[in-house]
C-alpha positions in Angstrom: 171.0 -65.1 -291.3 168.7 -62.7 -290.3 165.4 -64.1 -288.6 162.0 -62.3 -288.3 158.6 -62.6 -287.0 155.7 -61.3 -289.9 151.9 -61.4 -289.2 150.3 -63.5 -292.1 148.5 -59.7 -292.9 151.8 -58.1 -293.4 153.4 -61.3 -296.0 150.0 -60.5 -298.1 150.5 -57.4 -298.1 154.1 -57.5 -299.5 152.9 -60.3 -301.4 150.7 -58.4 -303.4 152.4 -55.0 -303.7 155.4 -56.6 -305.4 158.1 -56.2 -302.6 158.1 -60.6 -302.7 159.1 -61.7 -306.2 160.0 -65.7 -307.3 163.1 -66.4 -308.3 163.5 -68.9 -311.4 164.1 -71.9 -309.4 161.0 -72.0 -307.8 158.3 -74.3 -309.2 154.6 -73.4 -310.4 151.6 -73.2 -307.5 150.6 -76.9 -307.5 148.1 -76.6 -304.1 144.8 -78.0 -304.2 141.9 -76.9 -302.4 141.9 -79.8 -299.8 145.8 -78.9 -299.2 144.5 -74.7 -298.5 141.6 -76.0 -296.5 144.2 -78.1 -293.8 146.6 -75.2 -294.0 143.8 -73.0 -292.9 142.3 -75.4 -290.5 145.8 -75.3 -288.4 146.1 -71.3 -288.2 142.8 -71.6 -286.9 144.1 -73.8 -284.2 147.2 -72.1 -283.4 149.1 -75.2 -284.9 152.9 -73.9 -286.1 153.2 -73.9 -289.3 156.7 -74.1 -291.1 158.6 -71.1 -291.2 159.6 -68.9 -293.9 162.9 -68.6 -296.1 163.7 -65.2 -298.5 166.9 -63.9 -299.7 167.3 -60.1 -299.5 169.5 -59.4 -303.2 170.3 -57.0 -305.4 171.5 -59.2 -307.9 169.8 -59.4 -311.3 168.3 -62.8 -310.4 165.9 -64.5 -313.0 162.7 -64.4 -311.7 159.0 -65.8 -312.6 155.4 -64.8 -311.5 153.1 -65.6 -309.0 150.0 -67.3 -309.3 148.5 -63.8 -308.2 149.1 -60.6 -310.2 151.1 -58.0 -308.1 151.3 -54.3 -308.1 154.2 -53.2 -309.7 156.5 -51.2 -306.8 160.2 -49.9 -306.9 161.4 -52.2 -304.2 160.6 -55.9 -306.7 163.2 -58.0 -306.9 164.8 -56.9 -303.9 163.3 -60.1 -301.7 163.1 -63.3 -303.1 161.0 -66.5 -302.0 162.9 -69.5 -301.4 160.2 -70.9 -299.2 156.6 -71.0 -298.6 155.3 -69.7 -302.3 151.9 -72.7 -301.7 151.4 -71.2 -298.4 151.8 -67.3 -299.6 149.7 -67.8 -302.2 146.7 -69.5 -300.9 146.4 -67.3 -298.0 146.7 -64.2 -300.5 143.8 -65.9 -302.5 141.7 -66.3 -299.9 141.8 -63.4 -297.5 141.8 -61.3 -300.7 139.5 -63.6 -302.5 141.5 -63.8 -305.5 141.6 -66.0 -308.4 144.9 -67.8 -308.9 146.6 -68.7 -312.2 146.9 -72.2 -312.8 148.3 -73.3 -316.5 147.0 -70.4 -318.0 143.3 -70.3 -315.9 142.2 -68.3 -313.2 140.8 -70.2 -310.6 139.1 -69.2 -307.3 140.3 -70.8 -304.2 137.0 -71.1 -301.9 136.7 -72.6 -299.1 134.3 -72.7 -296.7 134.3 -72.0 -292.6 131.3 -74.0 -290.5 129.9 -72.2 -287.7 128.8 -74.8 -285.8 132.0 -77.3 -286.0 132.0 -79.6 -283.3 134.7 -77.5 -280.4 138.1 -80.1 -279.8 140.2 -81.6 -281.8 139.9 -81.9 -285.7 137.2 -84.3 -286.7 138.0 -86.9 -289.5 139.1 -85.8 -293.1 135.7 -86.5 -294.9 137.0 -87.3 -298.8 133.9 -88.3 -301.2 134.8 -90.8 -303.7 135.6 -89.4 -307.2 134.7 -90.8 -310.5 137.6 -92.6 -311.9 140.9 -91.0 -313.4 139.7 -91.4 -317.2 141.2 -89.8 -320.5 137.4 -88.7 -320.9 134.6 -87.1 -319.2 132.4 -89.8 -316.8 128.8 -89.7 -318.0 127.7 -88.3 -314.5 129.6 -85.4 -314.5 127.7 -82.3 -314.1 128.0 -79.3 -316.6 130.9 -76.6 -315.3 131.5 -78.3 -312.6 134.7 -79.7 -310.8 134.6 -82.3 -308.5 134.7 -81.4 -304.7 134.1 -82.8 -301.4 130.2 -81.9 -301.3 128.5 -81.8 -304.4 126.5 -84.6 -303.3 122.7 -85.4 -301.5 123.1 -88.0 -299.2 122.4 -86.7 -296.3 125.2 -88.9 -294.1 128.1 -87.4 -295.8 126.9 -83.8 -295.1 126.3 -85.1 -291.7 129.8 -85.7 -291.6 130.8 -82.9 -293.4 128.9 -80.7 -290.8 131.7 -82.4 -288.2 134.6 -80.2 -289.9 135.5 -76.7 -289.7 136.7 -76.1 -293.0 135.7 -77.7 -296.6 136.4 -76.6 -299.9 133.3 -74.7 -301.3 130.1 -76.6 -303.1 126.7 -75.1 -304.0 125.4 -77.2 -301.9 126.9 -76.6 -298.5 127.4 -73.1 -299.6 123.1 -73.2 -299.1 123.3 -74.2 -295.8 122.7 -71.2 -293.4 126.3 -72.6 -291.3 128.2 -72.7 -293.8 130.2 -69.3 -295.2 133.2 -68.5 -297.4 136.3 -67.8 -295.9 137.1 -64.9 -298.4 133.6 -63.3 -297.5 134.5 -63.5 -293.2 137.3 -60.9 -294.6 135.5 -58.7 -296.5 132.0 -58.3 -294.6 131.0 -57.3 -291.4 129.3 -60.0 -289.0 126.0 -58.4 -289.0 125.9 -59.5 -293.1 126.9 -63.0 -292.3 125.0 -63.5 -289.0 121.8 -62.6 -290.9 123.1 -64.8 -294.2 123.2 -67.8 -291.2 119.3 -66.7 -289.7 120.0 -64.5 -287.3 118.5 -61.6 -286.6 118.9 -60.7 -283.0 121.5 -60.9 -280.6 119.2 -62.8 -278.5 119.3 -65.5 -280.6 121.8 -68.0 -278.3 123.8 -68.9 -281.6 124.9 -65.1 -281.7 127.7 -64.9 -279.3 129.1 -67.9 -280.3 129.1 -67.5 -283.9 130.6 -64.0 -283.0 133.5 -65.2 -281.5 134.5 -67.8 -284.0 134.0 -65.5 -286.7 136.7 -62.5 -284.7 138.5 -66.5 -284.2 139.0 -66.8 -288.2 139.6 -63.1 -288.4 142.6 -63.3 -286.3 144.3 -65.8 -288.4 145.5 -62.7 -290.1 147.7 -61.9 -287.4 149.2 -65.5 -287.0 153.3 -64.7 -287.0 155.3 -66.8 -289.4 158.8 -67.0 -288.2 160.9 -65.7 -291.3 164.3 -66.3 -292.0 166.5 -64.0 -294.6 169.6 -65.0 -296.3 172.5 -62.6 -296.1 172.6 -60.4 -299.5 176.5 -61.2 -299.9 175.5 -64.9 -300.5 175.5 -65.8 -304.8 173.3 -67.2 -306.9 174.9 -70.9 -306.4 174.9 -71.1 -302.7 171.4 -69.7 -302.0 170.1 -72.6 -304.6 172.0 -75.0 -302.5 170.3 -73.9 -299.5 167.0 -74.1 -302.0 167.7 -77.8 -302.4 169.0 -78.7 -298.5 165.8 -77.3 -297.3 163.3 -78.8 -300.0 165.3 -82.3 -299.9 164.8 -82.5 -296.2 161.3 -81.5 -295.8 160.4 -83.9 -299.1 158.1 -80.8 -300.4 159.5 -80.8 -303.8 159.3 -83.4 -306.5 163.4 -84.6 -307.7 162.3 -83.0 -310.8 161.6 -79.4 -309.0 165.3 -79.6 -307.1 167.1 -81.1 -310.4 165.2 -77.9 -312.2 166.9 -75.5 -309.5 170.4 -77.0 -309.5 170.5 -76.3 -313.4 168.8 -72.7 -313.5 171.0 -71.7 -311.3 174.1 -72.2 -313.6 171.1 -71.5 -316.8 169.3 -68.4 -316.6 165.7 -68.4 -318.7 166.2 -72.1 -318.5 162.4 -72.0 -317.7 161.4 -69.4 -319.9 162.7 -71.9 -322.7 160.4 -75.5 -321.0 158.1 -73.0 -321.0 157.9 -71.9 -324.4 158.1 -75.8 -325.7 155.4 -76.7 -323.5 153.6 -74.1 -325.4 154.6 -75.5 -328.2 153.2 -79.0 -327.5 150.1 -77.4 -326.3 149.0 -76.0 -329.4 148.7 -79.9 -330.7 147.0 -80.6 -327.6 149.6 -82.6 -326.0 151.0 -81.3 -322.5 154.3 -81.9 -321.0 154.7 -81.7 -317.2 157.9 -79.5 -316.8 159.3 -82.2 -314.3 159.3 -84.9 -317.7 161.0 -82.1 -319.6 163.7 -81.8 -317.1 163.5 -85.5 -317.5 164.4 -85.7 -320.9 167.3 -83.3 -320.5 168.5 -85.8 -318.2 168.2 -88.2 -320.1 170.2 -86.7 -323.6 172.8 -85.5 -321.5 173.6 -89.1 -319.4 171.9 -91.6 -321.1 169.8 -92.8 -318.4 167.3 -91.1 -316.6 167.7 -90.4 -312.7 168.0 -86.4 -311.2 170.8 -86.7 -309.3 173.4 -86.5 -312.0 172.5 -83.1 -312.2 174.7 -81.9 -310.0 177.9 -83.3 -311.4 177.0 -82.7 -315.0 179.0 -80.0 -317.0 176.0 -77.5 -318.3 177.1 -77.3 -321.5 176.0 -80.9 -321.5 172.9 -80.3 -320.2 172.2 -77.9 -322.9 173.3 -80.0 -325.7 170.8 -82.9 -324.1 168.3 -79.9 -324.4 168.4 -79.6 -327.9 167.9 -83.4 -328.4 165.2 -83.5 -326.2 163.1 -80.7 -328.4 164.2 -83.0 -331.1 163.0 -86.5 -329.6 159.8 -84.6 -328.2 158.6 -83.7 -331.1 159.3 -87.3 -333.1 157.4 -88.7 -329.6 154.3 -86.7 -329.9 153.5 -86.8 -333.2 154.1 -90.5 -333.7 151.4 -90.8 -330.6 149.0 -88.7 -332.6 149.8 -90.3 -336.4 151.1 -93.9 -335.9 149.0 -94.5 -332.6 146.1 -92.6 -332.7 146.9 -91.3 -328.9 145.3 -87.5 -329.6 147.0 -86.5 -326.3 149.0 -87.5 -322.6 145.6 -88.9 -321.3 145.4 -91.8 -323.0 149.2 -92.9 -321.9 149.0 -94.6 -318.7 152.8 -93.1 -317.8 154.2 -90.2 -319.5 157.2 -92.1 -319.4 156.3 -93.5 -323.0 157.6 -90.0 -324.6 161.1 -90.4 -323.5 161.4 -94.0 -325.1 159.7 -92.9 -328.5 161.9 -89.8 -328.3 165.4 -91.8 -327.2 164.4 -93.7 -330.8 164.0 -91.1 -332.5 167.7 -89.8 -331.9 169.3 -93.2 -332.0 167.7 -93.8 -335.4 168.1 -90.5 -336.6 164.4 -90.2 -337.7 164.8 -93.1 -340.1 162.7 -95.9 -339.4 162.3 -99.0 -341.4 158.7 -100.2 -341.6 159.7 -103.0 -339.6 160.7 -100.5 -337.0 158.2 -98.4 -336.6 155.7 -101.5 -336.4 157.4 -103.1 -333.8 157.6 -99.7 -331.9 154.0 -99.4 -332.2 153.2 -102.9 -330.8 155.4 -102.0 -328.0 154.0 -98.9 -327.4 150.0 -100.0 -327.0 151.0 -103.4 -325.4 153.0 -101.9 -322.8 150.8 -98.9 -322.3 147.9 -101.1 -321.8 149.7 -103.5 -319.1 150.9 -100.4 -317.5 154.3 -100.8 -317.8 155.5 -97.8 -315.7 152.3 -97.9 -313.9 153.8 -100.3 -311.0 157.4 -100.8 -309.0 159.9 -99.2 -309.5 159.1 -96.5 -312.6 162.6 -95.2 -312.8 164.6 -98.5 -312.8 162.1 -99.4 -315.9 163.0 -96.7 -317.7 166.6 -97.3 -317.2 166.0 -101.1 -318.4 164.4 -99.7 -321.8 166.6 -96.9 -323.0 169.5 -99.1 -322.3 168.0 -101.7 -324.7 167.5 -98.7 -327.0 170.8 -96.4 -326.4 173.0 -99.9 -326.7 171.6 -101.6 -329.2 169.2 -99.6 -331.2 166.5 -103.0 -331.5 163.5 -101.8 -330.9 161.7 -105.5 -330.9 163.8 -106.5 -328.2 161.5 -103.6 -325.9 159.0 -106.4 -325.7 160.9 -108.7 -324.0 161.1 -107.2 -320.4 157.3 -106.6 -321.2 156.7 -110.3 -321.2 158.9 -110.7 -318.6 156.6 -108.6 -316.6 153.4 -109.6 -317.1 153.8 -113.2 -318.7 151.9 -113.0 -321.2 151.0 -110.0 -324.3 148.3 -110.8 -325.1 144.9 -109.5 -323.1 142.5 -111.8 -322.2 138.7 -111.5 -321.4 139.6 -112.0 -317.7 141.8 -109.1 -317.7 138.7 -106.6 -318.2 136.8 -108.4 -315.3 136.1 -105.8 -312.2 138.5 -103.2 -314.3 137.0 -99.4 -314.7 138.1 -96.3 -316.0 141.4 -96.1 -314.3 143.3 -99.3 -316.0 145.4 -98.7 -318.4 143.3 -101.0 -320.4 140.5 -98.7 -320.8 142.8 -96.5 -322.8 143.5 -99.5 -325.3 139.3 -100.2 -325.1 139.0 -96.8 -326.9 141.4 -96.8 -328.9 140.4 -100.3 -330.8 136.4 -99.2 -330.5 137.7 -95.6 -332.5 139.8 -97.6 -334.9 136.8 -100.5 -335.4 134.8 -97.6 -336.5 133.0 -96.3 -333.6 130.7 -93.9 -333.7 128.5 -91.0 -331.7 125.4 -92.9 -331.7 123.1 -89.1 -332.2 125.0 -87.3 -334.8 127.1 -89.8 -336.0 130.4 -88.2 -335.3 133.1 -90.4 -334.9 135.5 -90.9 -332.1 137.7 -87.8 -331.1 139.3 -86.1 -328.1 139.7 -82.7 -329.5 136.1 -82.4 -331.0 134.6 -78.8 -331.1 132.0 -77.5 -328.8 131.3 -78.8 -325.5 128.4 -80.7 -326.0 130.4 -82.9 -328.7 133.2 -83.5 -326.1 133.6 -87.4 -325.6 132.1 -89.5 -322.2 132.3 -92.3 -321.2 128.8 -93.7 -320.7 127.0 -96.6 -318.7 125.5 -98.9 -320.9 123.7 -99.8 -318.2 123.0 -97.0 -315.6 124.6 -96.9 -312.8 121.2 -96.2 -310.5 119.5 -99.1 -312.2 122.1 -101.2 -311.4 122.4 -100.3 -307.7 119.1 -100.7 -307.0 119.5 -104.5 -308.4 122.3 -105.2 -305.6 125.6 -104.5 -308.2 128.9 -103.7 -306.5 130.6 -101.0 -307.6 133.5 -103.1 -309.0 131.0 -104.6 -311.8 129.0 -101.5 -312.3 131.8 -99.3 -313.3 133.5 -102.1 -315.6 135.1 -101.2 -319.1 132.5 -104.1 -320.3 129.7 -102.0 -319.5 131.4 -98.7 -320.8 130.6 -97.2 -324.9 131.7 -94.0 -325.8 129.6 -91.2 -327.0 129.2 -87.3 -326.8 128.4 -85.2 -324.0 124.9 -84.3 -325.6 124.0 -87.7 -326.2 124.6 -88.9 -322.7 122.4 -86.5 -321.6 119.5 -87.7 -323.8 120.1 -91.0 -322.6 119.8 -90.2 -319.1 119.4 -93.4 -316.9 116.7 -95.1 -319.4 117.1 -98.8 -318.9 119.4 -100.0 -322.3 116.4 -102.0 -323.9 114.2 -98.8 -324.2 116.8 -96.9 -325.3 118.9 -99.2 -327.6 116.4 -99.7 -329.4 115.4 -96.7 -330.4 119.1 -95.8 -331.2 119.2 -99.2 -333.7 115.6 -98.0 -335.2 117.4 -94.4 -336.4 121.1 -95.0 -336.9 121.0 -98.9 -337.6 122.3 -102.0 -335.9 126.4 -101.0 -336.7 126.2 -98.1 -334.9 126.0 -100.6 -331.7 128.3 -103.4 -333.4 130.9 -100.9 -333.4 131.1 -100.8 -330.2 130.2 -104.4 -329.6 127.0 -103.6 -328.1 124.8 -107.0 -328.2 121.8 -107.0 -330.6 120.5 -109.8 -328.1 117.7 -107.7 -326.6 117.9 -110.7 -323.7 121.0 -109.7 -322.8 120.5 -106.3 -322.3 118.0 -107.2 -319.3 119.2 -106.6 -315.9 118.7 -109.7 -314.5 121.3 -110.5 -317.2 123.9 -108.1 -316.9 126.7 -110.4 -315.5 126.1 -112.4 -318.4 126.3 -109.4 -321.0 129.4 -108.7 -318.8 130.9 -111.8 -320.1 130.1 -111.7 -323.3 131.2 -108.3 -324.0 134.4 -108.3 -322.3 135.1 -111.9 -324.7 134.4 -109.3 -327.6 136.3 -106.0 -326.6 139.5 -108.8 -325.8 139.4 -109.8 -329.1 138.7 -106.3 -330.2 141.8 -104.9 -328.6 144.0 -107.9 -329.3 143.5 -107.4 -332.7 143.8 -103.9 -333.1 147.0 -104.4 -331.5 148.3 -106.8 -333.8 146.1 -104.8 -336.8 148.5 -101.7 -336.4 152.1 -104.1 -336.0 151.1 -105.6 -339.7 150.6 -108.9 -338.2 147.8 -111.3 -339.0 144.6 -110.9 -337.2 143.3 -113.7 -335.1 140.3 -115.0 -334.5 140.6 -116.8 -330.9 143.8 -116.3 -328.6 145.2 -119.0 -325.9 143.0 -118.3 -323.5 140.3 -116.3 -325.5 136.8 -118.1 -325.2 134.9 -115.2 -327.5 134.8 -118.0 -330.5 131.8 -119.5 -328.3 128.4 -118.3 -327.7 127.1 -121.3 -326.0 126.7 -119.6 -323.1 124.2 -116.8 -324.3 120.6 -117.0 -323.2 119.3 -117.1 -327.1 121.2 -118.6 -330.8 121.6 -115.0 -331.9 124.9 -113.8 -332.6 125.4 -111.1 -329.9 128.1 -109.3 -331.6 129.0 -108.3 -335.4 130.7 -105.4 -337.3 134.6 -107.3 -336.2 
């Protein structure tokens, strides 16, 4: 094996004229912007930085494209990537300032270089708090923009911010004169950035020192990355082995990524076909992560679902799995978006769901009896709404249920390690206390609101992720705003509960703004009527919609969305609705501040 050292200038450069191509086994660019900003804050330091590994071949290897588009050249093909694809990419994206594709979007990569970080040792990683992993859009979420580290006024976090050398890019610290983007050090002279930052003299003291770390950054370019080159009489087989070693041991690649190169390697254009099917479930809106297709081929071919049968599975029972999977997949995702009303994979708390509903559907043979299909459907939204894959150990879960399913075929007895789990079914009002956006619950909230009639409370629309036009896209929204609430005292725990969550479009939310939700309520019941709030469970008691009585409009709505989602539940198994559950107080409204009943439309 052959070992090199290559400035980072020269790896670009091959990079982008096509001399580097990815071979098949490799795995999409997955980096983030924080991950580019840390890689960029250790070249800056002189920190090593990994090495390496290509294979120099002539052999007609499968291969796939970079995030970057290259320039076509006579040499491609002849040196293949085994290791350091993230890091290639990112640097080529930023000292080019290119766009990388990501799922079918470009994307820039920006990040930004401070000239006046602290000198020493890295200060601490500033991370601002995102809004809550939801299946819909948070009602504060600005227009076109993606969340970032900086998109935020208070001045102590860009006083901390100001402590680190790099960030990735906001408008707002982009505005600050010592703030500049990394892609724009390489493409413009100092004298354009020094005056960008306010100077305009090389008297001004900040001149020689912003000088220097400028030429600093610039020489990050000529960092050496030790390169090691595989032999070219090595095959297919053994490089992929050293592929695996190398990933295994470092822990960069997901067992999904190294089961995926053990079986192109003995299946060439196996990702062209994963590929193509995700396509496929994209055009109904539903996407697959290649890692749970992989999965699923698994799973057809042994029964069970763990990665490291791979290796010791004949591949022509891998393929046969493969056509079962495409089978089971497709049975999966269209009963979520039929029998469950789950439009796509953000309302499942696991993707894990799709390999039971497709292990079903090629044990039954796509025959169902009613019975069947109810009881799958009860399983299905009470154990996506307890998070059944959401907690220990996700694989050995998965195992217990397709067992159940590949042994016996009874799909009712699915609920049993369910209960077994979480001791009880059933949700209770309790279970919604001090939970946001991110249970699994919140998924089940919207579903029951959608299928109790719920409504856009402006135009009327109803309930739907995969509404037209941006401004009908589906938020979640505050019933009581978030600033009103913090100026009261609320933590952040009660502020941000599903009880005080209603769903609406994009456009409304805006209109709404942060107008306190007797003002605006009102107006809402005046034009579109008082079931336009029932079906949401929104209380027509104007006293509870007060903010010295929001704890108390807490409890009362989390008593109603309980029942709510407990009955939807048992609604879509064909079981008889009920009207008060063991521990289910929402029969009583003795502890509302007025007689009125608080909730109707049920």
């Amino acid at each position: 094996m052959q070992q090199q050292n290559i400035p980072i200038s020269t790896l670009v450069d091959m990079y982008k004229r096509g001399e580097l191509r990815l071979p098949e086994i490799q795995r999409h660019y997955v980096w983030q912007g924080t991950r580019v900003r840390d890689l960029l804050d250790s070249l800056y330091r002189g920190y090593p930085s990994d090495s390496i590994l290509m294979w120099e071949t002539d052999e007609p290897i499968p291969t796939r494209d970079f995030a970057i588009a290259q320039d076509t050249t006579a040499f491609a093909g002849r040196k293949l990537l085994l290791d350091g694809q993230q890091r290639l990419t990112s640097l080529t994206a930023v000292l080019n300032g290119e766009a990388v594709t990501v799922r079918g979007r470009k994307r820039p990569i920006d990040i930004l270089f401070n000239l006046e970080h602290p000198d020493g040792p890295p200060a601490e990683v500033v991370e601002v708090e995102s809004d809550e992993v939801s299946p819909l859009i948070p009602d504060d979420e600005l227009d076109d923009a993606e969340s970032d580290e900086a998109d935020d006024n208070e001045q102590g976090l860009l006083e901390r911010l100001n402590r680190r050398t790099f960030v990735v890019a906001s408008k707002n610290l982009l505005a600050q004169p010592n703030w500049v983007s990394v892609s724009e050090v390489f493409k413009s002279s100092d004298t354009a950035i020094l005056e960008s930052a306010g100077i305009e003299s090389f008297k001004d003291p900040r001149y020689q020192k912003y000088s220097e770390r400028l030429n600093k950054l610039r020489q990050i370019k000529n960092y050496q990355y030790v390169v090691h080159v595989l032999e070219r009489e090595m095959d297919y087989e053994e490089v992929t082995e050293i592929f695996v070693r190398v990933n295994s041991l470092g822990a960069k690649l997901r067992s999904s990524d190294l089961a995926l190169a053990q079986m192109t390697s003995r299946w060439p254009n196996l990702l062209r076909q994963l590929e193509e099917f995700q396509e496929e479930c994209e055009r109904v809106w539903f996407t697959i992560d290649l890692g749970q297709l992989v999965r699923s081929i698994v799973i057809f071919a042994t029964k069970q679902c763990l990665f490291r049968t791979v290796a010791s599975t004949q591949i022509e029972r891998l393929k046969a799995g493969w056509e079962e999977a495409k089978e089971g997949l497709r049975f999966a995702i269209n009963f979520l978006r039929t029998n469950a009303g789950i439009e796509d994979e953000s309302l499942l708390s696991s993707p894990m769901f799709i390999h039971v509903l497709a292990a079903v559907s090629r044990v039954k043979d796509n025959r169902l009896t009613q019975a069947e299909q109810q009881s799958l459907l009860r399983w299905l939204l009470i154990a996506n709404a307890r998070g059944r894959y959401s907690r220990g150990s996700t694989e050995t879960l998965l195992n217990e249920d397709l067992a159940i399913i590949f042994r016996s075929g009874d799909i009712s007895a699915l609920l049993e390690p369910v209960e077994r789990q979480f001791g009880r079914l059933h949700i209770d009002a309790n279970d919604l206390a001090s939970r946001g956006a991110n249970s699994p619950l919140f998924s089940l909230a919207y579903l029951a609101l959608k299928d109790n009639g719920a409504k856009d409370w402006f135009s009327g629309l109803g309930l739907s992720l995969t509404h037209q036009g941006k401004m009908h896209f589906i938020q979640w929204h505050h019933i009581f705003p978030k600033s009103l609430l913090k100026e009261r005292g609320f933590e952040t725990g009660e502020i941000n509960e599903i009880a005080n969550m209603a769903f609406i479009s994009g456009q409304t939310n805006r209109r709404i703004s942060n107008k306190a939700p007797v003002e605006y309520l009102s107006e809402i019941v005046s034009k579109q009527g008082q079931e336009t709030l029932e079906a949401q469970f929104v209380p027509s008691n104007m006293d509870l919609l007060q903010l010295e009585n929001y704890r108390q409009f807490l409890k009362v709505r989390r008593e109603a969305l309980a029942r709510c989602m407990n009955n939807f539940i048992r609604r879509k198994a064909g079981l008889s609705i009920r009207t008060k559950y063991p521990t289910d107080s929402c029969a009583s409204t003795s502890s509302q501040p007025s007689d009125s009943v608080p909730f109707g439309g049920e």
